[in-house]
N, CA, C and O atoms as CSV, one atom per row, in Angstrom:
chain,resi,resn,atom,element,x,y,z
A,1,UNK,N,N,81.137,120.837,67.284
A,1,UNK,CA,C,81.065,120.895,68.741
A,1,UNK,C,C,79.654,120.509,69.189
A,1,UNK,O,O,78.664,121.171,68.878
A,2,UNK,N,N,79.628,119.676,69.751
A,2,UNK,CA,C,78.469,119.113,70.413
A,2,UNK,C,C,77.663,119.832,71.784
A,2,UNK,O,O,78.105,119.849,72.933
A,3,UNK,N,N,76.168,120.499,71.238
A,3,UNK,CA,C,75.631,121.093,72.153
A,3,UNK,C,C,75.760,120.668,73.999
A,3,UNK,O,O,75.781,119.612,74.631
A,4,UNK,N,N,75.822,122.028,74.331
A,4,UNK,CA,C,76.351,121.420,75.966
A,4,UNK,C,C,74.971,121.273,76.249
A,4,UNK,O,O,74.122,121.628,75.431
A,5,UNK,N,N,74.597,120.623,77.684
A,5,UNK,CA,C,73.489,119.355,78.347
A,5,UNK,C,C,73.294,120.624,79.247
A,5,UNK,O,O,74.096,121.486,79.607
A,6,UNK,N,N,71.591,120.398,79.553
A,6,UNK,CA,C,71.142,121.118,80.361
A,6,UNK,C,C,71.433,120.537,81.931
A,6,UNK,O,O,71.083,119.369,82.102
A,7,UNK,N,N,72.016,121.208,83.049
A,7,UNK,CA,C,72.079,120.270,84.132
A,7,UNK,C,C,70.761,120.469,84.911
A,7,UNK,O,O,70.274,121.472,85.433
A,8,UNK,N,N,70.377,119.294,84.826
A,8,UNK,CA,C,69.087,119.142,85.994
A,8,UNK,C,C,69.068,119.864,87.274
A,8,UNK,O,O,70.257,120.042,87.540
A,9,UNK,N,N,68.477,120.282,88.040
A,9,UNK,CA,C,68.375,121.053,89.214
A,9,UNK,C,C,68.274,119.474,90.166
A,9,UNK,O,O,67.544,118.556,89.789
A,10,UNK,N,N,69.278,119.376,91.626
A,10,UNK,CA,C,68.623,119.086,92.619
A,10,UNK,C,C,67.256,119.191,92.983
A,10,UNK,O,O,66.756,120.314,93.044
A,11,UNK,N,N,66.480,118.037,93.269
A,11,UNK,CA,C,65.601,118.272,94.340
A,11,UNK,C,C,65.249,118.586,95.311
A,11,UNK,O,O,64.091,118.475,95.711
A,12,UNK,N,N,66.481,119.207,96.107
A,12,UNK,CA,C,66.079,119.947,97.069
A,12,UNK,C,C,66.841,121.322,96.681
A,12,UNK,O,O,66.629,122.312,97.381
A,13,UNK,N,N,67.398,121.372,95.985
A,13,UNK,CA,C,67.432,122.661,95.185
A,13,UNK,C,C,66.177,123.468,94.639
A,13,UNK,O,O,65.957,124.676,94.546
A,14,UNK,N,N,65.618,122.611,94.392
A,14,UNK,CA,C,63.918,123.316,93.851
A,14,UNK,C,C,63.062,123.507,94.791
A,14,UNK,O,O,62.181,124.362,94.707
A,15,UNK,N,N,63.249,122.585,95.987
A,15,UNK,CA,C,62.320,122.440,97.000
A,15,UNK,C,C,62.744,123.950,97.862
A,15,UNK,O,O,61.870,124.627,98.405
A,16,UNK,N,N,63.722,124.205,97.873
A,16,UNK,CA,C,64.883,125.542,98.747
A,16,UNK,C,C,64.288,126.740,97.789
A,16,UNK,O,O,64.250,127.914,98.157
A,17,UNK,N,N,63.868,126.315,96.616
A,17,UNK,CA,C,63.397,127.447,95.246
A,17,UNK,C,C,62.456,127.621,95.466
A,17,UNK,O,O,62.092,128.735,95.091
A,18,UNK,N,N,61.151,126.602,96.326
A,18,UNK,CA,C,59.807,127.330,96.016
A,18,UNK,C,C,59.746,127.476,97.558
A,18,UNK,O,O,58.758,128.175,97.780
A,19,UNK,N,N,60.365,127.128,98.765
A,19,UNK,CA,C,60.335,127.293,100.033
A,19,UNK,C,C,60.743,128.982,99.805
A,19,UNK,O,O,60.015,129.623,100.565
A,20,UNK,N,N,61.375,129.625,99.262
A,20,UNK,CA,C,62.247,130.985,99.586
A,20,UNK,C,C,61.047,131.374,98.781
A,20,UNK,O,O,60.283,131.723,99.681
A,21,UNK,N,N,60.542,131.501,97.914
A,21,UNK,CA,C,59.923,132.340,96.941
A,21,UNK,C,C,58.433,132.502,98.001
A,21,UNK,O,O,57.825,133.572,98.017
A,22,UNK,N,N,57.812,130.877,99.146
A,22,UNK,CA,C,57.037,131.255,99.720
A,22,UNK,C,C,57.084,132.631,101.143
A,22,UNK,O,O,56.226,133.461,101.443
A,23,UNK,N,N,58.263,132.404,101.656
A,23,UNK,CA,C,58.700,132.875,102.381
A,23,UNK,C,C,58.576,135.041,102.175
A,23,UNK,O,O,58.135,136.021,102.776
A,24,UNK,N,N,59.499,134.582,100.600
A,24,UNK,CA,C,59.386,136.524,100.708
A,24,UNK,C,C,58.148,136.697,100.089
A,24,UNK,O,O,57.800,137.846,99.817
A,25,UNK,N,N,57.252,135.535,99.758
A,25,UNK,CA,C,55.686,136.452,99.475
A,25,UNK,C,C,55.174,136.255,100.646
A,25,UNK,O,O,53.970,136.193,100.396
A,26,UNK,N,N,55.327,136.087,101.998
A,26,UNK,CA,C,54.863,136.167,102.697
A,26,UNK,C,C,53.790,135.174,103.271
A,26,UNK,O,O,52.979,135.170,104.197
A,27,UNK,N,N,54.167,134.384,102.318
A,27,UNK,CA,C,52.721,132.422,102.797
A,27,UNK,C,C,53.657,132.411,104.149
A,27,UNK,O,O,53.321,133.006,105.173
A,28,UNK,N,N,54.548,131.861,104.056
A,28,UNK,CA,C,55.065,131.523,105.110
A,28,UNK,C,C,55.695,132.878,106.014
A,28,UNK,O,O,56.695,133.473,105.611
A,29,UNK,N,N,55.293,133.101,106.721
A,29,UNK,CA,C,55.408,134.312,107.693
A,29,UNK,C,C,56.370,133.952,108.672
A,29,UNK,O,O,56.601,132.785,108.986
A,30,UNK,N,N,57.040,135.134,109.251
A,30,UNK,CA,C,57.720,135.255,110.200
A,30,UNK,C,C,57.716,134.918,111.596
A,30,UNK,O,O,57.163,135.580,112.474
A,31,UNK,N,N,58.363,133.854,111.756
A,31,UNK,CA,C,58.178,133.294,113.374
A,31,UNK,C,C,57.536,131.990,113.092
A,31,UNK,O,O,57.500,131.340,114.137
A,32,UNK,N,N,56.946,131.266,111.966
A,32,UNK,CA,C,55.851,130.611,111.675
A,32,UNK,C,C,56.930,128.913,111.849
A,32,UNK,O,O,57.873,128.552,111.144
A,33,UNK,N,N,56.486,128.421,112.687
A,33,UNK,CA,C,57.033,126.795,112.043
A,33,UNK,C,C,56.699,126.221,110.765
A,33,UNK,O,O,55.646,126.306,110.132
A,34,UNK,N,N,57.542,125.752,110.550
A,34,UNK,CA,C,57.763,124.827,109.528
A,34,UNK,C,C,57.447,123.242,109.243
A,34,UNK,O,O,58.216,122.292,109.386
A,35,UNK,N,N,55.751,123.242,108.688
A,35,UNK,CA,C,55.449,122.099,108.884
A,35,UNK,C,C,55.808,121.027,108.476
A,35,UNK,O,O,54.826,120.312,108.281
A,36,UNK,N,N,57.040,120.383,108.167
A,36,UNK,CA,C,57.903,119.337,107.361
A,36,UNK,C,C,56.728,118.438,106.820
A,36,UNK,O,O,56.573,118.331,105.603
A,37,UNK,N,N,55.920,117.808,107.683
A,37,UNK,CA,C,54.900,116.600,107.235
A,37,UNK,C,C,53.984,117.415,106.288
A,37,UNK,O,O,54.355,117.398,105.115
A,38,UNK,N,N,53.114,117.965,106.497
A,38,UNK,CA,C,52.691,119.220,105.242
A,38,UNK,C,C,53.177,119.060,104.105
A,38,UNK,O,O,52.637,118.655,103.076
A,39,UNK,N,N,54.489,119.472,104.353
A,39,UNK,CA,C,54.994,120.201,102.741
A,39,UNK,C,C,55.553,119.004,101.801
A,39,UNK,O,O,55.885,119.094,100.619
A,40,UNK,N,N,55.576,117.559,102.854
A,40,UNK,CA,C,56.305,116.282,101.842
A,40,UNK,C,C,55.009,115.854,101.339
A,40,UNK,O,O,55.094,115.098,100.371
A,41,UNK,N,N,53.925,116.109,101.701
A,41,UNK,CA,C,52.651,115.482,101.133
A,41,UNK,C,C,52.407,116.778,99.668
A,41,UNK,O,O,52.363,116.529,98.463
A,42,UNK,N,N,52.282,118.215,100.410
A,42,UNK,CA,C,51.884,119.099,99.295
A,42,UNK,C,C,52.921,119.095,98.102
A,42,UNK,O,O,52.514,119.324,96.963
A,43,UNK,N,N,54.568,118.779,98.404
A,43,UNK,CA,C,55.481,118.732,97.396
A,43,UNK,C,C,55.339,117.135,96.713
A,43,UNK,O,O,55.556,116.864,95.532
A,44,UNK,N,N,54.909,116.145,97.813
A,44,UNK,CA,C,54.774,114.742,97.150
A,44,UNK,C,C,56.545,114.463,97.039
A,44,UNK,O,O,57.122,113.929,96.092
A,45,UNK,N,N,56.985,114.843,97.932
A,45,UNK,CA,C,58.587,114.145,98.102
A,45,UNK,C,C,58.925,113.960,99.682
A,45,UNK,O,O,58.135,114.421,100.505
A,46,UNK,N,N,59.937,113.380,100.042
A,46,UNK,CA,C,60.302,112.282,100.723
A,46,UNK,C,C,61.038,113.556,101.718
A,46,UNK,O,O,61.427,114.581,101.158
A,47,UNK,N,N,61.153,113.422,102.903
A,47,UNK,CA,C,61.548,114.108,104.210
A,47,UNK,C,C,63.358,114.437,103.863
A,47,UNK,O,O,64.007,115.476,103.978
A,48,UNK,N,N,63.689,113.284,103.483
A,48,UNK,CA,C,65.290,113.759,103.381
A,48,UNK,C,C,65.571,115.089,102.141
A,48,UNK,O,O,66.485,115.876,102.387
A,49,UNK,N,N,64.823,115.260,100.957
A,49,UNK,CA,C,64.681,116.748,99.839
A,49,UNK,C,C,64.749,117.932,100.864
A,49,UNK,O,O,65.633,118.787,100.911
A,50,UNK,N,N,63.319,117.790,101.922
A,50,UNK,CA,C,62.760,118.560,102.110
A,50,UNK,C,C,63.930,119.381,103.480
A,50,UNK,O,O,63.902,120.611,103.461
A,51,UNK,N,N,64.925,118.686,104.628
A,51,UNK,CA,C,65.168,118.569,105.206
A,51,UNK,C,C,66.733,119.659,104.637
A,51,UNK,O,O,67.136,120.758,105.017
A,52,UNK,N,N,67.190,118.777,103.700
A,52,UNK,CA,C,68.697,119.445,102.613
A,52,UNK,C,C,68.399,120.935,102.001
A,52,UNK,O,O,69.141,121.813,101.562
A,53,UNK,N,N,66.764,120.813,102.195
A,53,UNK,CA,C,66.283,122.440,101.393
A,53,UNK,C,C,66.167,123.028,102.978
A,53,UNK,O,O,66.050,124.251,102.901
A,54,UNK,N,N,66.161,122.647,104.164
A,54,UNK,CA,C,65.887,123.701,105.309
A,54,UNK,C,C,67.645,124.076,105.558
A,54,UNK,O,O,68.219,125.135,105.814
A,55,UNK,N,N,68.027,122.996,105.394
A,55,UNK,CA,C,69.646,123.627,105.518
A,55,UNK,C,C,70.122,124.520,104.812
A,55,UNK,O,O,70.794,125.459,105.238
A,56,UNK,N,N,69.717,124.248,103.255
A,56,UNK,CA,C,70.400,125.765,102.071
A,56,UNK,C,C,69.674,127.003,103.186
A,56,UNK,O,O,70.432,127.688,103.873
A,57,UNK,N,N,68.086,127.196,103.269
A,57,UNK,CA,C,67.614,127.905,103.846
A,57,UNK,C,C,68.206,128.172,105.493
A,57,UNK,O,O,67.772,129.230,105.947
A,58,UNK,N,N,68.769,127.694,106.090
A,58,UNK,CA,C,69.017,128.007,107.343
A,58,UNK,C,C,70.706,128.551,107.038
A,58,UNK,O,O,71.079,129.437,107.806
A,59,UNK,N,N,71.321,128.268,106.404
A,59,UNK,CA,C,73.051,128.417,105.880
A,59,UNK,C,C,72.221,130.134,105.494
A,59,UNK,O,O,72.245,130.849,106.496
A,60,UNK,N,N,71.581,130.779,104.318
A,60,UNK,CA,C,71.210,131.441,104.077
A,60,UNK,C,C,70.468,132.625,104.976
A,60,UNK,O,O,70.257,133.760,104.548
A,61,UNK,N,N,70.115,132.157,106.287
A,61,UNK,CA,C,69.405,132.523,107.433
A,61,UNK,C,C,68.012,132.982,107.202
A,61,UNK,O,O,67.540,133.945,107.807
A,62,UNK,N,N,67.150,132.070,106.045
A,62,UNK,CA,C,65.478,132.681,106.007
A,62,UNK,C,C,65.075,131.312,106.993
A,62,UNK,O,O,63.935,131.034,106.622
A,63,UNK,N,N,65.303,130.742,107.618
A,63,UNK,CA,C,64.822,129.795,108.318
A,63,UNK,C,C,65.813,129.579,109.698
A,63,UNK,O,O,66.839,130.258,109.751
A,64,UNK,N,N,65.538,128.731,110.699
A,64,UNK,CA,C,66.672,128.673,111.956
A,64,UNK,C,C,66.084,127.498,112.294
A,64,UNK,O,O,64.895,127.256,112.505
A,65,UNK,N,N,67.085,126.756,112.325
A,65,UNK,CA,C,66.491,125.109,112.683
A,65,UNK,C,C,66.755,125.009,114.346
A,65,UNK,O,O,67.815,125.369,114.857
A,66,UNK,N,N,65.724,124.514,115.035
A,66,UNK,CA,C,65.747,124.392,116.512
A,66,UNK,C,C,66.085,123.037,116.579
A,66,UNK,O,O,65.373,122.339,115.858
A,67,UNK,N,N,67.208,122.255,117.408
A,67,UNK,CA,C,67.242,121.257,118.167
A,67,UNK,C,C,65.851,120.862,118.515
A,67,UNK,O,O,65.164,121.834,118.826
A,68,UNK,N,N,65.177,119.606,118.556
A,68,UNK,CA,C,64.171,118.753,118.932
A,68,UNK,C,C,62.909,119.531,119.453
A,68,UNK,O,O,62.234,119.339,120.464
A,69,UNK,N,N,62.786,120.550,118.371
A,69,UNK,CA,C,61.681,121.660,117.981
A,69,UNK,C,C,61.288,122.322,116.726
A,69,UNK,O,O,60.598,123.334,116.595
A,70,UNK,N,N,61.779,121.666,115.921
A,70,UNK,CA,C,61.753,122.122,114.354
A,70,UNK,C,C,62.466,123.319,113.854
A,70,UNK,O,O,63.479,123.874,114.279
A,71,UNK,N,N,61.495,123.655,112.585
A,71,UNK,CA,C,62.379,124.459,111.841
A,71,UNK,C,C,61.490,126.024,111.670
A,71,UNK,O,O,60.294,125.760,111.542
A,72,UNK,N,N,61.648,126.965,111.648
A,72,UNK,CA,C,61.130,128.090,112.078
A,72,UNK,C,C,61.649,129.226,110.917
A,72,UNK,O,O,62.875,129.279,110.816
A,73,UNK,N,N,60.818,130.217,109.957
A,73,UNK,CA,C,61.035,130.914,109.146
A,73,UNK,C,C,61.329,132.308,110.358
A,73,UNK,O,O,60.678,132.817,111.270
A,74,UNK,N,N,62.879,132.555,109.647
A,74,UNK,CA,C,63.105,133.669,110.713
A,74,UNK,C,C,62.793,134.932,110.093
A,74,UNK,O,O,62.655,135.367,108.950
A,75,UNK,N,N,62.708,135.551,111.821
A,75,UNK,CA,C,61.975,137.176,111.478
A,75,UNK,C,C,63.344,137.992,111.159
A,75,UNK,O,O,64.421,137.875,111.743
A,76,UNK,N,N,63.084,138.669,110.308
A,76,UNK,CA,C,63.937,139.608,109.808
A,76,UNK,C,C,63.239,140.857,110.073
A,76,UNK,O,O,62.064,141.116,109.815
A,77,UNK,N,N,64.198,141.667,110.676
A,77,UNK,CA,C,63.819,143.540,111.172
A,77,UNK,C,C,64.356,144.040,109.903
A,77,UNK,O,O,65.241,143.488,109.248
A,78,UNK,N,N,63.682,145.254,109.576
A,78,UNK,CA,C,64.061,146.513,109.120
A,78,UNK,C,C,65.088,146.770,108.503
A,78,UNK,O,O,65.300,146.996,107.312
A,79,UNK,N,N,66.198,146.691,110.034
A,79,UNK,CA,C,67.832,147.033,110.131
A,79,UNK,C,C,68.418,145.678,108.803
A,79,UNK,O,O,68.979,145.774,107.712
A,80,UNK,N,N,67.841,144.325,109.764
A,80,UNK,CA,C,68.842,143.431,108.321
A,80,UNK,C,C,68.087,143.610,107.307
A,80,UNK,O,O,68.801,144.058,106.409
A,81,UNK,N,N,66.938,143.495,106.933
A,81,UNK,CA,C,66.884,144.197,105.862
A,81,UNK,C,C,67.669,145.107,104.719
A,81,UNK,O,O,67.602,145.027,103.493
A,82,UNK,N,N,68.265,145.798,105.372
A,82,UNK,CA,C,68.532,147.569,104.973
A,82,UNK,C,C,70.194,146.745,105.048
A,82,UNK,O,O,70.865,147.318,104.190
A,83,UNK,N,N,70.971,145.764,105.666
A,83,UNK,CA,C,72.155,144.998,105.315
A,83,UNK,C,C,72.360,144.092,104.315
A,83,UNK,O,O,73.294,143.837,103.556
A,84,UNK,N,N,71.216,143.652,104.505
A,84,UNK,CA,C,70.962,143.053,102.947
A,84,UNK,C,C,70.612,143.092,101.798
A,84,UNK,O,O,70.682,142.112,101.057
A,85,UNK,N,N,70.232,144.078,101.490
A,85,UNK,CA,C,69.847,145.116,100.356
A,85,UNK,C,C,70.198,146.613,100.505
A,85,UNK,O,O,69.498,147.614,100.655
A,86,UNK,N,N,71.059,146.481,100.444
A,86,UNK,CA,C,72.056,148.138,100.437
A,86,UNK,C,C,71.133,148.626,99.631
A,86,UNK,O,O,70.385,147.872,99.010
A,87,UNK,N,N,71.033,150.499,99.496
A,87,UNK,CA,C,69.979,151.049,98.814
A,87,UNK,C,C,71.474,151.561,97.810
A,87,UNK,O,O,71.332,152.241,96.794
C-alpha cells in the first residue's frame, strides 16, 4: 500500500491561519480595520488569497466585511464569548 500524500494547505487557508491566530492574540484588535494593502506586502501575496481568507474569517464572524468600507475585526462581548466557549 502506497503511503498516502500530504495535502497542501490553500493559500488562503494559511493566510485565514495566521489572520485568526493575530486576531485572538490581540495584534489585531477589536473594531480595528483591516489593512488589505499592508498585509499583501507583509504576507508577499496577491489581494485575491488575502480577500478568500476575510471571507473564511467573516463566515466564522472574527471579522465583518463593510460594503465600500472594508473589512473590520469584530468586537466580541463577554456574553458571545461565554456562547462560544461553553464552560
Amino acid at each position: 500500500m502506497a503511503p498516502s500524500r500530504i495535502a497542501q494547505t490553500a493559500l488562503y487557508q494559511e493566510v485565514a491561519e495566521r489572520l485568526r491566530q493575530r486576531i485572538f492574540a490581540h495584534e489585531l484588535l477589536p473594531g480595528t480595520r483591516i489593512d488589505e494593502q499592508l498585509l499583501t506586502v507583509d504576507y508577499g501575496i496577491s489581494r485575491t488569497p488575502l480577500r478568500e481568507a476575510l471571507k473564511v474569517l467573516a463566515a466564522e464572524g472574527l471579522v465583518t466585511l463593510r460594503p465600500r468600507r472594508g473589512c473590520f475585526v469584530t468586537e466580541i462581548s463577554e456574553q458571545d464569548l461565554d456562547e462560544i466557549f461553553p464552560l
